[in-house]
N, CA, C and O of each residue as an XYZ file, in Angstrom:
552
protein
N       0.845     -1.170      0.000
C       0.000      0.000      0.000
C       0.898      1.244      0.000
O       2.080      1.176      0.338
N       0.260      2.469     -0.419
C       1.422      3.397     -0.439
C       0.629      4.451      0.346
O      -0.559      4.450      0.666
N       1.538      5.293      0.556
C       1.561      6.664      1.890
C       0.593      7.558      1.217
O       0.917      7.945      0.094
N      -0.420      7.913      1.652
C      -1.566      8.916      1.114
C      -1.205     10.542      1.515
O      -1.193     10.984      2.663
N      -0.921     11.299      0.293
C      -0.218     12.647      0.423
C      -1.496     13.566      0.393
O      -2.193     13.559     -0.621
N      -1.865     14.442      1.586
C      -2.728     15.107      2.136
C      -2.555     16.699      1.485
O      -3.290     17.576      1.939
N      -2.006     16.887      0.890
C      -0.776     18.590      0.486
C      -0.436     18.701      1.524
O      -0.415     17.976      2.518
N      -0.005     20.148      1.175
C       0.959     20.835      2.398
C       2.252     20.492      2.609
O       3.062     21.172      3.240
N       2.519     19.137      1.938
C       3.569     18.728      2.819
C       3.081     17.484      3.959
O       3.917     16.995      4.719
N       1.931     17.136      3.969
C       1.555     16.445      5.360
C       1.335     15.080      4.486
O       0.677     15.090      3.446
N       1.910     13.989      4.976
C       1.505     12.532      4.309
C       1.388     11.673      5.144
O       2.442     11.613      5.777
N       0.611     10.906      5.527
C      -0.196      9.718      6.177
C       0.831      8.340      5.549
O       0.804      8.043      4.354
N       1.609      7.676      6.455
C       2.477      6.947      6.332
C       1.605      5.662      6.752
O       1.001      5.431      7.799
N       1.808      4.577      5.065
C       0.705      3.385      4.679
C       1.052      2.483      6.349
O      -0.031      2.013      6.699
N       1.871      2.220      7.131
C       1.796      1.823      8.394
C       0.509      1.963      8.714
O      -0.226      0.979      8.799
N      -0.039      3.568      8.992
C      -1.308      3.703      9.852
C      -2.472      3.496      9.504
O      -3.500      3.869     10.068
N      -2.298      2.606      8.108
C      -3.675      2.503      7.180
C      -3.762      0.708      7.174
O      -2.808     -0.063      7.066
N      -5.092      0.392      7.312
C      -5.267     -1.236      7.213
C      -6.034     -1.161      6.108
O      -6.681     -0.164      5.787
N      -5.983     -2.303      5.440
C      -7.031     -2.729      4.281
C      -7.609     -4.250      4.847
O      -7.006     -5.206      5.333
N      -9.400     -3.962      4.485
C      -9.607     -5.747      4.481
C     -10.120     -5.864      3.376
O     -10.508     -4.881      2.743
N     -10.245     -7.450      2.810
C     -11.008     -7.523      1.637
C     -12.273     -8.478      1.939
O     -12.124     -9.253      2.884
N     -13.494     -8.513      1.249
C     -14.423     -9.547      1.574
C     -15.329     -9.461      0.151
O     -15.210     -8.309     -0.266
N     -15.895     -9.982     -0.438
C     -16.490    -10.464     -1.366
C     -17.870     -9.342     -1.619
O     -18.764     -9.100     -0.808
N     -17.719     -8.832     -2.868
C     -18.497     -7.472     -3.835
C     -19.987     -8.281     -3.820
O     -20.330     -9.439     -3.581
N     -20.507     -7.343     -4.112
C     -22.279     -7.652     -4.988
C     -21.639     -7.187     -6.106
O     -20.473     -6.794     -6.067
N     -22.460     -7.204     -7.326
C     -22.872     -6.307     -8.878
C     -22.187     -7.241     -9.558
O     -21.825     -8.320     -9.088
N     -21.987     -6.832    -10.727
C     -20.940     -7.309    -12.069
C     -20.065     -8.347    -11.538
O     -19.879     -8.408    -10.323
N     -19.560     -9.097    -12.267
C     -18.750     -9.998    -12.593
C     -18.701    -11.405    -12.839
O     -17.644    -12.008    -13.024
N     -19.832    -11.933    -12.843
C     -20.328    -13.078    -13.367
C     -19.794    -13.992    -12.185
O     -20.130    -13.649    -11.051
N     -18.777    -15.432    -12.365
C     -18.670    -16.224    -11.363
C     -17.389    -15.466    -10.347
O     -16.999    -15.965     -9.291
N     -17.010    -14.535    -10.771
C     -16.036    -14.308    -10.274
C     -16.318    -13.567     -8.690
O     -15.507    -13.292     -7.806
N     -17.845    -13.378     -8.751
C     -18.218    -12.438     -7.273
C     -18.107    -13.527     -6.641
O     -17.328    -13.347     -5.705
N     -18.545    -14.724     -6.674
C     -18.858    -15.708     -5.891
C     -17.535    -16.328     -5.051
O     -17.656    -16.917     -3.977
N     -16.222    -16.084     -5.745
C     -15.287    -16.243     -5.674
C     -14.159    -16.179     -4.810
O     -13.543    -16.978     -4.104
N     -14.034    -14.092     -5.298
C     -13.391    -13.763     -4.917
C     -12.998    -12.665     -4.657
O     -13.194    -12.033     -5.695
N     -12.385    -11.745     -3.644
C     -12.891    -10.630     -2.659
C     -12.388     -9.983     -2.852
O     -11.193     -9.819     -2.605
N     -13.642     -8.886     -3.767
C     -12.706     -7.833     -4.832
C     -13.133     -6.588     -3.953
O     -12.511     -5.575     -4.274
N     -14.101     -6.400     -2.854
C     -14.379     -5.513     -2.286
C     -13.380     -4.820     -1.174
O     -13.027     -5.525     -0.228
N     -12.972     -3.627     -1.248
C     -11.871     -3.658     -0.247
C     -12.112     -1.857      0.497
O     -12.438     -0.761      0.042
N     -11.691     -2.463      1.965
C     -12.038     -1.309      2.665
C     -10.705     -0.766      3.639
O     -10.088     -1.610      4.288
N     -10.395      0.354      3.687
C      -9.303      1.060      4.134
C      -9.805      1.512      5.444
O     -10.935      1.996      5.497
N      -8.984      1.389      6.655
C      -8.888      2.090      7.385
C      -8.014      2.640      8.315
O      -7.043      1.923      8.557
N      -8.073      3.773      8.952
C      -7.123      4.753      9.643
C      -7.978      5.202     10.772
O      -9.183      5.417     10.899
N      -6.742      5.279     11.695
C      -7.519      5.638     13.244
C      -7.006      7.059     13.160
O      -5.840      7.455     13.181
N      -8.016      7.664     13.070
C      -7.474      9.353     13.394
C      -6.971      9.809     14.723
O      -6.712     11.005     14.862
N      -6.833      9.109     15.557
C      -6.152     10.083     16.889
C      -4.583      9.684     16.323
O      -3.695     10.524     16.464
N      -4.301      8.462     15.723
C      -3.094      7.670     14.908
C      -2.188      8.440     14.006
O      -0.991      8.327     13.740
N      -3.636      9.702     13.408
C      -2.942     10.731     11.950
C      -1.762     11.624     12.902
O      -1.887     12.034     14.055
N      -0.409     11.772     11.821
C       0.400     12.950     12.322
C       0.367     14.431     12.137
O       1.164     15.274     11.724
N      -0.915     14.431     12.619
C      -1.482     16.044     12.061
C      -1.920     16.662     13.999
O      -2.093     16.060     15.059
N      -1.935     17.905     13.643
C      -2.222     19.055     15.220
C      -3.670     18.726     15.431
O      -4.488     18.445     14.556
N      -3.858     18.801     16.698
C      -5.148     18.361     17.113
C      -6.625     18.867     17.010
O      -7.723     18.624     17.510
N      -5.927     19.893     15.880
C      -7.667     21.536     15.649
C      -7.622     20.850     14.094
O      -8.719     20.948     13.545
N      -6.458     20.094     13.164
C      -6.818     19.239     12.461
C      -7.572     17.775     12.323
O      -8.294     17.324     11.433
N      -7.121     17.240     13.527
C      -7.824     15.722     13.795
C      -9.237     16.139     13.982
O     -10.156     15.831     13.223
N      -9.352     16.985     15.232
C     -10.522     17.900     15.378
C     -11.676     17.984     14.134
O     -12.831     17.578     14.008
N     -10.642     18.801     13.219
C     -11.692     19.066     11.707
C     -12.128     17.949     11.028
O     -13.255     17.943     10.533
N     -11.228     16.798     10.918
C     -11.675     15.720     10.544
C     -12.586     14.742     10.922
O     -13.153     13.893     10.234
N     -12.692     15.141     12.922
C     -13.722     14.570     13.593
C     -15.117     15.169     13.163
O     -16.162     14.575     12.898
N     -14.829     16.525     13.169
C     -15.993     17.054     12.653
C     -16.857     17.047     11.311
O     -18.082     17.046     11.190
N     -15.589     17.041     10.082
C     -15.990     17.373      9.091
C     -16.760     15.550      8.557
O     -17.661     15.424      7.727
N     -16.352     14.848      9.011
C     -16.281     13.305      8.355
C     -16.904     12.048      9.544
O     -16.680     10.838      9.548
N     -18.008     13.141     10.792
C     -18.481     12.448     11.767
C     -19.374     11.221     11.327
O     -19.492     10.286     12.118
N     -20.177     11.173      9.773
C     -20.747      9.999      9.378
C     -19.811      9.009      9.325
O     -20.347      7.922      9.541
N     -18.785      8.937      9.154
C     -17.779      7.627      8.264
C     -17.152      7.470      9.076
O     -16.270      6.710      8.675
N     -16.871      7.891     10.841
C     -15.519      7.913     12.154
C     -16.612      7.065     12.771
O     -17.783      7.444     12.800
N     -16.154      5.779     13.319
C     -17.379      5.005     13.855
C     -16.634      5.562     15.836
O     -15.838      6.397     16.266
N     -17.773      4.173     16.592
C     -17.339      4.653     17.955
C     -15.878      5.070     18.880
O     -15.617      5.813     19.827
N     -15.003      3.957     17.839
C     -13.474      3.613     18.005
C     -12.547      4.658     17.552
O     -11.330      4.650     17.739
N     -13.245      5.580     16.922
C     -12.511      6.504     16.168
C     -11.674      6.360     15.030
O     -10.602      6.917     14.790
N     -12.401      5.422     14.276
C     -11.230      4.918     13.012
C     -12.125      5.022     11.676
O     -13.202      4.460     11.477
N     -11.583      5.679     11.009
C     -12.117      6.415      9.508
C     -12.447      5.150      8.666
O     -11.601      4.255      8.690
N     -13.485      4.977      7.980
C     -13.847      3.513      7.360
C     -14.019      4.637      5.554
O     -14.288      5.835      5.459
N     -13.706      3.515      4.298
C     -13.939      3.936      3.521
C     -13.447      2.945      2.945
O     -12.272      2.578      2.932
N     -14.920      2.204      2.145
C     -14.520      0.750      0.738
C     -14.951      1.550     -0.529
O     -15.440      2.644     -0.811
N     -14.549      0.526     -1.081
C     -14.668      0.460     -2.803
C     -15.110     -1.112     -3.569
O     -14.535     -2.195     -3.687
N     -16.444     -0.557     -3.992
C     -16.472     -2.378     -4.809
C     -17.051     -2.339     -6.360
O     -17.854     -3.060     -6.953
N     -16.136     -0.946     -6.830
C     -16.993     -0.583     -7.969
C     -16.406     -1.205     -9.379
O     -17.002     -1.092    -10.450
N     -15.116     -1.894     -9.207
C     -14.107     -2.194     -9.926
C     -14.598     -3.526     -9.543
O     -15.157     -3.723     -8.464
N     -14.287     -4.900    -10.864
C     -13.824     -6.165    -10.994
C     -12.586     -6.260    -10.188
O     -12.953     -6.476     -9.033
N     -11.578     -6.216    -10.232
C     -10.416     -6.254     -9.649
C     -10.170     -5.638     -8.175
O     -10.437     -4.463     -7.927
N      -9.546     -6.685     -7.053
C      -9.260     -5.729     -6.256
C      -8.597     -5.122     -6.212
O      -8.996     -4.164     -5.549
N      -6.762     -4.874     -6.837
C      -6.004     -4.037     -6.771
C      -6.766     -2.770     -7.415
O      -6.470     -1.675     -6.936
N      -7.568     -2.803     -8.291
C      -8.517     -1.030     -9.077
C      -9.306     -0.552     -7.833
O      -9.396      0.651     -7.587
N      -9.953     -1.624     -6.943
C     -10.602     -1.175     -5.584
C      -9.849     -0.408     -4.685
O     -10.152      0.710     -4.270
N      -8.567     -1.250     -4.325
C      -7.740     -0.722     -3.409
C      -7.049      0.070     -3.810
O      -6.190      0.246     -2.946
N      -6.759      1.132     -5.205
C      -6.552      2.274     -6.024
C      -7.448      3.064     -5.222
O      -7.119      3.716     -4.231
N      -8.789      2.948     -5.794
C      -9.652      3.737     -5.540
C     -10.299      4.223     -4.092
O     -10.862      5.304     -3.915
N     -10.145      3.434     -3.329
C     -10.418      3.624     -1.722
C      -9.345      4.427     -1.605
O      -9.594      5.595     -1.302
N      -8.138      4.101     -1.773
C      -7.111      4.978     -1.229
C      -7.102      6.333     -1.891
O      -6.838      7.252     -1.116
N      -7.321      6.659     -3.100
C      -7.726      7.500     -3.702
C      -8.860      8.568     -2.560
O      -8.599      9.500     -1.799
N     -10.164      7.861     -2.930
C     -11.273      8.328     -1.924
C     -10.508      8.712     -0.237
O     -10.375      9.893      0.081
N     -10.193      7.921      0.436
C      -9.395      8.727      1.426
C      -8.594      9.755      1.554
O      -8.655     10.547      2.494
N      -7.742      9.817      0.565
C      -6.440     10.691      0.051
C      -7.739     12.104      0.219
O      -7.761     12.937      1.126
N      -8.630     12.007     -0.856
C      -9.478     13.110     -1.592
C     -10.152     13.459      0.247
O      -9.697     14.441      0.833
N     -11.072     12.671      0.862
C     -11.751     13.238      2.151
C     -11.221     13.384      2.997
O     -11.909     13.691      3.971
N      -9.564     13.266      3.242
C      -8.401     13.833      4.552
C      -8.368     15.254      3.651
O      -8.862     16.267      4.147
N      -7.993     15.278      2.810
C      -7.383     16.606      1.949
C      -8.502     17.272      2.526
O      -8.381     17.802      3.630
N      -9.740     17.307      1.809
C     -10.851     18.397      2.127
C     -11.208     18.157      3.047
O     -12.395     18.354      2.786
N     -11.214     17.721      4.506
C     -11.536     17.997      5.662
C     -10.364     18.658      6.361
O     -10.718     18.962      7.500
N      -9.325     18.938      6.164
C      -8.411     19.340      7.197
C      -7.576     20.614      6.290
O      -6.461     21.033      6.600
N      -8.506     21.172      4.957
C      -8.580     22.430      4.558
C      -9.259     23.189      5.729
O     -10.088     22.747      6.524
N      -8.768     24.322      5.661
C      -9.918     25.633      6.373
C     -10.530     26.141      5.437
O      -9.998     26.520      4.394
N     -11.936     26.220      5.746
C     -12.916     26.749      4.773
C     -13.188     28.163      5.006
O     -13.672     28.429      6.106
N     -12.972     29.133      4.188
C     -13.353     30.774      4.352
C     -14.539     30.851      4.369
O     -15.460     30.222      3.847
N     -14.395     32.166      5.397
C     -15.427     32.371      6.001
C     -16.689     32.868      4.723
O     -16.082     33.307      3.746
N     -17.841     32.894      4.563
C     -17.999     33.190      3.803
C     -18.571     34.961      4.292
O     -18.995     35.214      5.419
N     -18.428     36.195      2.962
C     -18.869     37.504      3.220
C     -20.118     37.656      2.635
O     -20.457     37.467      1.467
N     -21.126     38.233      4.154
C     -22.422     38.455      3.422
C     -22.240     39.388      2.796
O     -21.318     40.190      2.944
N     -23.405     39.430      1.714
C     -23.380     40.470      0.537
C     -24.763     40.874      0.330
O     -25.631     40.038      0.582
N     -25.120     42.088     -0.114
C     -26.656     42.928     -0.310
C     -26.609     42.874     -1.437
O     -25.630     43.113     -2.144
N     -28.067     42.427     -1.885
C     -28.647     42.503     -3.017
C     -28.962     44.156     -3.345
O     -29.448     44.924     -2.515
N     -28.501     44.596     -5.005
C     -28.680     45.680     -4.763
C     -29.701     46.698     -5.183
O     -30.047     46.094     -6.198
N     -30.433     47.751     -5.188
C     -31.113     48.282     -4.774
C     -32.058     47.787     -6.912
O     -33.080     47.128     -7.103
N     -31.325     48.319     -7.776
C     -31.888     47.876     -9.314
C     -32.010     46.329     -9.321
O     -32.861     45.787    -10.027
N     -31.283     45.718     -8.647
C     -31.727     44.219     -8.993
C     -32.805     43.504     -8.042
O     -32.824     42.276     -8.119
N     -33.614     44.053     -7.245
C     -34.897     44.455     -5.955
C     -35.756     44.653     -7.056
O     -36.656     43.866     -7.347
N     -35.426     45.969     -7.841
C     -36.630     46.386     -8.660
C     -37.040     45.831     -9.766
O     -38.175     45.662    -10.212
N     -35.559     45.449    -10.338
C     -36.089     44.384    -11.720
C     -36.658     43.464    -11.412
O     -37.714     43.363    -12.037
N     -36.340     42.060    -10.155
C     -37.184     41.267     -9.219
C     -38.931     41.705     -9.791
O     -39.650     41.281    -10.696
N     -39.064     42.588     -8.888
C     -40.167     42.838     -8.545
C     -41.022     43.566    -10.284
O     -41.986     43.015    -10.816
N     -40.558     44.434    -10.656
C     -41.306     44.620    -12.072
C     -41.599     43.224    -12.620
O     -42.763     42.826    -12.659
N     -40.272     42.236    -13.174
C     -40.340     41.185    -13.495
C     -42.273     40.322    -13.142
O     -43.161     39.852    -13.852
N     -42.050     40.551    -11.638
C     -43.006     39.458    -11.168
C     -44.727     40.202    -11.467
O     -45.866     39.813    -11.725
N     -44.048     41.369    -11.250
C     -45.270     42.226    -12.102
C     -45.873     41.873    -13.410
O     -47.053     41.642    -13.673
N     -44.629     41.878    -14.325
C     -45.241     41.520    -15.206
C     -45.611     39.867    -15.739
O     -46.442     39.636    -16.618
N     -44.917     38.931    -15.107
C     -45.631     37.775    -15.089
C     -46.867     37.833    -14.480
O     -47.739     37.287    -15.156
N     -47.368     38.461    -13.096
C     -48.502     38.564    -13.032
C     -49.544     39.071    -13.549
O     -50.698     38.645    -13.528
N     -48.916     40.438    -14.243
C     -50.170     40.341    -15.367
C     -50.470     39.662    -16.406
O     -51.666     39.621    -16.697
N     -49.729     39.108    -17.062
C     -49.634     38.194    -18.398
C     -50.664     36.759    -17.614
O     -51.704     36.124    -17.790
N     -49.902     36.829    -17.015
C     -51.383     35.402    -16.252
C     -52.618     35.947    -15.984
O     -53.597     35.345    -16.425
N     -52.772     36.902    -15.389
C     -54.142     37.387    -15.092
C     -55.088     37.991    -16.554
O     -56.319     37.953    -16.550
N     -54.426     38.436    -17.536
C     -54.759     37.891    -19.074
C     -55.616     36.681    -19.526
O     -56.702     36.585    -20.097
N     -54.757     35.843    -19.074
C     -54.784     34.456    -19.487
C     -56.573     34.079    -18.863
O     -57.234     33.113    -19.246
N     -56.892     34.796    -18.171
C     -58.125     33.960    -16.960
C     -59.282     34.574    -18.098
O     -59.175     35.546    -18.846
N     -60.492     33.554    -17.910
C     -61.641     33.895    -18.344
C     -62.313     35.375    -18.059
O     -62.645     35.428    -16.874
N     -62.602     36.523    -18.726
C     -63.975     36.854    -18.241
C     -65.192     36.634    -17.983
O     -65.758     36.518    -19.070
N     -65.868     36.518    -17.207
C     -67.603     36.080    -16.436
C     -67.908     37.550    -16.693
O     -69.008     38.014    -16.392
């Protein structure tokens, strides 16, 4: 398995990562029945060599997929092959450490401005009259 590079400079050394394999559903004719192309990665985040307002973000950002034990779960059984599985899980991890232990900017509220209120509103004006057109006279 190889070391999953987070940027920055920060890389998750394949030591702290386990893989298991156990047998897919979907595609592959006799070969599901077989043999265990499904494969799932995992990492204990208190384990990651990252500061603790990062582990933190990752507790937070990725609280569906961190079970009670605190260890990050993430399979793949979309591939025939398990080595394309175990590509791709590690892949998928690589991708949800990266974007959880980004800082996300803050975002700046912004005012709608005073001509684009009025076009709004003429706008709805004039759809409302064009419908009220449309209705029978009695």
């Amino acid at each position: 398995m190889r070391d999953l590079d987070l940027g920055d400079g920060i890389t998750v050394p394949s030591q702290l990562l386990r893989a298991a394999t156990s047998r897919a559903g979907g595609p592959g004719g006799q070969n599901v029945n077989k043999v265990e192309t499904r494969v799932t990665i995992e990492v204990d985040v208190d384990a990651l060599p990252l500061p603790e307002d990062r582990k933190a973000r990752i507790r937070e950002r990725l609280a569906g997929r961190i079970n009670k034990l605190g260890v990050l779960r993430v399979t793949s059984q979309a591939e025939r092959s398990q080595l394309a599985n175990r590509d791709r899980a590690l892949a998928r991890m690589e991708e949800l450490l990266g974007d959880a232990i980004t800082e996300q900017e803050t975002r700046k509220p912004t005012r709608i401005s005073r001509s684009q209120k009025r076009r709004r509103l003429e706008e709805k004006k004039r759809r409302a009259e064009t419908k009220r057109l449309r209705t029978r006279l009695e």
